[in-house]
TISELO-582054 format. One record per residue (C-alpha): residue in three letters; x, y, z. Coordinates in steps of 0.1 Angstrom, whole numbers. Layout:
aa/X/Y/Z
Ala/X/Y/Z
...
END
This chain:
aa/X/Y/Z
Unk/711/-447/273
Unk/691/-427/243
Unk/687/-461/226
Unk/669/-475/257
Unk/644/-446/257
Unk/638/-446/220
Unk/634/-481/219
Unk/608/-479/251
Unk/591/-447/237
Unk/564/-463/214
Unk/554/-494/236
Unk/547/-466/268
Unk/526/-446/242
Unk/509/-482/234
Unk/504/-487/271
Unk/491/-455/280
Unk/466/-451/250
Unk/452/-488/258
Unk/449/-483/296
Unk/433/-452/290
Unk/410/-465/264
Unk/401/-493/291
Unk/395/-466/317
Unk/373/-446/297
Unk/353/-476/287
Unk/348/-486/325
Unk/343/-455/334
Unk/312/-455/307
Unk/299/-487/320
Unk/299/-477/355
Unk/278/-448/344
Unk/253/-468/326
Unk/252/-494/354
Unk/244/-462/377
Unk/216/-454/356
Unk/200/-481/348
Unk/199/-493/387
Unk/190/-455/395
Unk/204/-464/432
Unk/176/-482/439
Unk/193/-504/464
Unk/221/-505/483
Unk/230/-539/469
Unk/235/-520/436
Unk/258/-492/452
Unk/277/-522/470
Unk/286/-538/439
Unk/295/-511/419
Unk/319/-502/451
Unk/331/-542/448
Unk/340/-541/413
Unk/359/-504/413
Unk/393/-515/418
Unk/399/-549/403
Unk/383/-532/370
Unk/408/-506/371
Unk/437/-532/376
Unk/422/-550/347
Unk/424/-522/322
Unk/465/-516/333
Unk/467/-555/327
Unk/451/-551/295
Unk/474/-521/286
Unk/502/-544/294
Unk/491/-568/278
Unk/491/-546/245
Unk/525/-530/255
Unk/549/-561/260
Unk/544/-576/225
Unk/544/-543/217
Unk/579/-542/225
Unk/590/-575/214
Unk/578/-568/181
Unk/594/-535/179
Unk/628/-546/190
Unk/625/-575/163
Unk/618/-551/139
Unk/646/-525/147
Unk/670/-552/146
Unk/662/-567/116
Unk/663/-533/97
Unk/696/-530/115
Unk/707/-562/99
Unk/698/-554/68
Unk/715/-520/70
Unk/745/-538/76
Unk/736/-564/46
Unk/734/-539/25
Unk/761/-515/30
Unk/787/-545/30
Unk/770/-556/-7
Unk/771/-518/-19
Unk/810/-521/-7
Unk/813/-551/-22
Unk/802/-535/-58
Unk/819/-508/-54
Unk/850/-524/-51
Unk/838/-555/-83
Unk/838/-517/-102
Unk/870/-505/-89
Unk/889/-535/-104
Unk/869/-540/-133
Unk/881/-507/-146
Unk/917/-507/-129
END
């Protein structure tokens, strides 16, 4: 079960800093949108209102979309240094024991 968690630790951070990254940049935009229609209209208000929620569903998808590979990748990775952990411990065995009977 710690495995899982370990293994799932870096992608969330990935996640979180991306979507929060995305939010902070919509939440910029939406503030310079606001100022540069100064609430004019209600049109202007109306869209902004329109917009709110898909944009905020957009930055989680675009934290996901970091996040995933994110874990692909650093499963890939873990298991080929676990491979050649094993690679190398059976060739260290292997001259240890060329050593052994070359001076038995």
């Amino acid at each position: 079960m710690h495995a899982m968690w370990s293994r799932l630790f870096w992608p969330a951070v990935a996640l979180v800093m991306v979507s929060v990254a995305a939010l902070l940049f919509r939440h910029a935009l939406f503030v310079a949108v606001r100022r540069w229609s100064g609430h004019r209209t209600t049109e202007d208000s109306l869209f902004l209102h329109a917009i709110r929620v898909p944009s905020m569903l957009w930055c989680i998808v675009l934290g996901l979309f970091v996040a995933i590979p994110a874990v692909w990748i650093y499963n890939y990775l873990t298991s080929r240094i676990e491979y050649f952990n094993v690679e190398m411990d059976n060739s260290s065995s292997e001259l240890v024991d060329f050593f052994i009977r070359k001076t038995a």
